[in-house]
N, C-alpha and C positions, 0 to 999 in steps of 0.2 A: 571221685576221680576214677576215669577207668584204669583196669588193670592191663599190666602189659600184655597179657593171655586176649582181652577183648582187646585191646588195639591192633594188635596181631592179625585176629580174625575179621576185623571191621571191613578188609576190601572183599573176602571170600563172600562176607554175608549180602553184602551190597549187593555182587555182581549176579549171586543165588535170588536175590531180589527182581532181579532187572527182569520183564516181564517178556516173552517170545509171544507176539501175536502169528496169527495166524497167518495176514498178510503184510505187507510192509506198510510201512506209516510217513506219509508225509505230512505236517504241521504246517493248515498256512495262516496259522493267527498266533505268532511267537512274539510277546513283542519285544523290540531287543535289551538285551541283560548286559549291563557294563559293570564290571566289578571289577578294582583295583586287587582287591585283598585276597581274591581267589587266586589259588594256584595253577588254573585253568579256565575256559571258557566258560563263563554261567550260562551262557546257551546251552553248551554242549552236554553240563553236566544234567540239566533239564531232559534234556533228550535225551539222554543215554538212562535215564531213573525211571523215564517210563516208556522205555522203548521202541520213540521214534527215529529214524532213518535221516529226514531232509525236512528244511522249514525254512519256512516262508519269514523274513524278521519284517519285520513291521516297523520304521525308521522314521524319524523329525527328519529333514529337509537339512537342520543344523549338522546331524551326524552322519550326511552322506557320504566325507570322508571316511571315517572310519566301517560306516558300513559294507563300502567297496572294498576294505582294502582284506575285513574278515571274510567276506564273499570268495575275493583272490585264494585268500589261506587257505580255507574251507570249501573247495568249489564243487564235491560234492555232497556235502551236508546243508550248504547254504541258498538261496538267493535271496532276494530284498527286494522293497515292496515300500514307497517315497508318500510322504507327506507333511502337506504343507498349509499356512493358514490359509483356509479359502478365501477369507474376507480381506487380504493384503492385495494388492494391487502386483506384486511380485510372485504372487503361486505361480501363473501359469510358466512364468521362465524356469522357478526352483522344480515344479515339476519334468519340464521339459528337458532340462539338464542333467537332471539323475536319469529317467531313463536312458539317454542316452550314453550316460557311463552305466547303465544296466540293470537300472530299475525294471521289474517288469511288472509292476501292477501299482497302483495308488491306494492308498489307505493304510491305517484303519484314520477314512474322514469320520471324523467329532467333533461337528460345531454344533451352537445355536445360531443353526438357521434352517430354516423349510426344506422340504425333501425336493420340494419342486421349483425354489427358490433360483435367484440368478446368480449365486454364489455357489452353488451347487451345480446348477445347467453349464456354467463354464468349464466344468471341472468334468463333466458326463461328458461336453466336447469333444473336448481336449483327449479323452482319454480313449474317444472311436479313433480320433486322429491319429494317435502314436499307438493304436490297438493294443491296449494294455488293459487288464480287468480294475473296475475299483469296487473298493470293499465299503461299505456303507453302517455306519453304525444308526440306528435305530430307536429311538426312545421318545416313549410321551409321558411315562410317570416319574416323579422326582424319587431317585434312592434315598435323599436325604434334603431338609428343608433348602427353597431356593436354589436345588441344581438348575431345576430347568429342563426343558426341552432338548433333545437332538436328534435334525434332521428330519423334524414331523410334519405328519403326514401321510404316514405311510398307508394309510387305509385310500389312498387316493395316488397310488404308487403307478397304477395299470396307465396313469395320463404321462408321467416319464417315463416308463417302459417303453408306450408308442411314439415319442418325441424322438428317442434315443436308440434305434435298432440295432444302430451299430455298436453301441457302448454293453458291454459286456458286467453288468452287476453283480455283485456276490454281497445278501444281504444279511444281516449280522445284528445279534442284541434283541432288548426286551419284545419293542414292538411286531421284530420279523417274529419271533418266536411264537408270544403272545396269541399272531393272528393265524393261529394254523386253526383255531378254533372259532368259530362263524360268529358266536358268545361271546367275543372280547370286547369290552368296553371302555378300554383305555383307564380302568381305574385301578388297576395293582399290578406291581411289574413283573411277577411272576406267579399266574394265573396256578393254580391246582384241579385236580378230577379229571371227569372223563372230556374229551375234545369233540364238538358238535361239530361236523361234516360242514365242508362248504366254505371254510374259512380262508380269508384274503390271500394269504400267505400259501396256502394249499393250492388255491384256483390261479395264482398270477406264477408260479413255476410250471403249471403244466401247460397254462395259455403264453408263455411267452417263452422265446429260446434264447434270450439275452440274461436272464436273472437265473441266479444259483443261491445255493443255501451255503451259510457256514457254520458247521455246528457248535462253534465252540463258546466257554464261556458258561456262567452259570445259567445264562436265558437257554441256548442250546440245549446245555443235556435237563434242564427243569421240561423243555419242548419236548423231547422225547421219551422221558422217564414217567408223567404222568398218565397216560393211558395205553397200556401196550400193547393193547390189541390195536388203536388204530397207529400206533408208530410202527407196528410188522408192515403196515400195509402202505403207509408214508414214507420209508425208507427204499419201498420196493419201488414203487409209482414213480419216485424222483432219483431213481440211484442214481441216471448220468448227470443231474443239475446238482448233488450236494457233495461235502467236501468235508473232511476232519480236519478243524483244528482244536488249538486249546484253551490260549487267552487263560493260561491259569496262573494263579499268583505264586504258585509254591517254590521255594530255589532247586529241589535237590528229583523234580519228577516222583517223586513221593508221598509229600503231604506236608511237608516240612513248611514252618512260617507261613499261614495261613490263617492269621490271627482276621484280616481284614475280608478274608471270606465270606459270603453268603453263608448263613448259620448249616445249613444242610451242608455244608461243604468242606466245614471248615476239620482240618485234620487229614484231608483228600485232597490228592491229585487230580484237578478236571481232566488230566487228558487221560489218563487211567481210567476213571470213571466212563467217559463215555466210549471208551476205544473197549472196555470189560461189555458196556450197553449193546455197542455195535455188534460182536460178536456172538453174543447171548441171539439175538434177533435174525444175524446173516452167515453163521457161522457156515461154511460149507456151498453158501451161495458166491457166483462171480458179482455181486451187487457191491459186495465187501471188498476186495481189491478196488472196485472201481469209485468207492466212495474213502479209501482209507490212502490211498495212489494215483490212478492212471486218471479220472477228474480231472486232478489240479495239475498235474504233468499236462495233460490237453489244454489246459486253459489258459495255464501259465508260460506254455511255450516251451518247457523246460527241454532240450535236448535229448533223445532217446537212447545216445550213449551215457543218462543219468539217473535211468531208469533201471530196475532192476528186474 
């Protein structure tokens, strides 16, 4: 049991904790936290542990109410970001309806099904139509027997990118990560060593202005942590197409409860981690604002009185 001398000092250490980056932080892969038991917003305490500013929550189609109504509360720490099952005959309404109570973006989409698929095409439509970004999750090797696939295909991405000029993409997960190196083979989901030039994922952000990167997640900073001589030079090359977020499991922006972690993670805060990454690499450059803020403020549309 602690003593009352450490409970005393438990907020002073915390707040000594809480980490000042060098540019401000917007999160647009939060995904959102409900918790009865807490005495405060598990969003918030998230963002406040590792010292992000505003995020993006990431929301079921089910919790559009309550997503609006903490957007309302929250209006500058928040916005929200709608999904729904592709393969229901009723996405394209539950999509269209949250934006327009103020959804600005779609995803994180997670099915099994084809990246290029027509469950997916509706959804890249739809979302040139109501000019909203969507986020794309990514994956072709199973984390664990019989996952399965999601959304594959992406080595064959450059055929939706051209379909799709108006649809504004923000790609996400193993396979976008995976294929920054020319050498991926789709056969382990988080690739190690040096990155071979030339890879999918590399050539289809600088050939295309509709697709962006999300760093977050354990594929994100595995993408960028393995070779750092060519990620000085991949973060520079795409500063205005990439974007921080965190997609991390922990409650407290810490490291806290992170049992289900990726083993290299586990004990760690991803957005800590790759927001420590970022700076180590851009510290002192405007590449670093533009990929930790003003990004996803441009892409999301976010209001310039919300911007700091």
């Amino acid at each position: 049991m602690l003593s009352r001398r450490a409970l005393l000092a438990a907020p002073a250490l915390l707040a000594q904790d809480k980490p000042s980056w060098a540019a401000p932080v917007i999160d647009i892969h939060l995904h959102w936290r409900h918790d009865l038991r807490l005495s405060r917003d598990a969003n918030l305490t998230h963002m406040d542990g590792c010292g992000v500013s505003r995020a993006v929550l990431l929301t079921r189609s089910q919790a559009a109410d309550a997503a609006a109504a903490l957007v309302e509360k929250y209006p500058q720490q928040f916005i929200w970001s709608v999904s729904a099952d592709i393969t229901k005959p009723e996405a394209e309404i539950l999509f269209t309806q949250a934006v327009r109570r103020g959804a600005r973006a779609f995803g994180e989409l997670k099915f099994h099904v084809a990246a290029d698929g027509p469950e997916l095409r509706r959804a890249y439509a739809l979302a040139a139509e109501l000019d909203v970004p969507v986020l794309v999750h990514f994956q072709e090797v199973d984390h664990f027997p019989g996952e399965g696939k999601w959304s594959a295909g992406f080595k064959n991405f450059a055929s939706v990118l051209k379909a799709f000029p108006k649809t504004k993409f923000v790609g996400h997960a193993d396979a976008f990560w995976a294929n920054i190196s020319a050498d991926y083979q789709e056969d382990i989901d988080y690739p190690t060593g040096p990155v071979q030039p030339g890879g999918v994922t590399d050539r289809l952000l600088s050939d295309f202005p509709n697709l962006y990167g999300d760093l977050s997640a354990n594929s994100g900073n595995n993408g960028l942590s393995r070779d750092p001589e060519f990620t000085h030079g991949f973060l520079l090359r795409h500063q205005n197409k990439l974007l921080f977020g965190s997609d991390c499991p922990c409650t407290d922006g810490r490291g806290a409860n992170t049992e289900r972690a990726a083993k290299r993670l586990q004990g760690k805060c991803v957005a800590r981690q790759t927001l420590s990454l970022l700076h180590r690499h851009l510290k002192g450059s405007p590449a670093l604002r533009k990929i930790t803020w003003e990004n996803a403020h441009r892409l999301y549309r976010i209001p310039p009185s919300a911007a700091l």
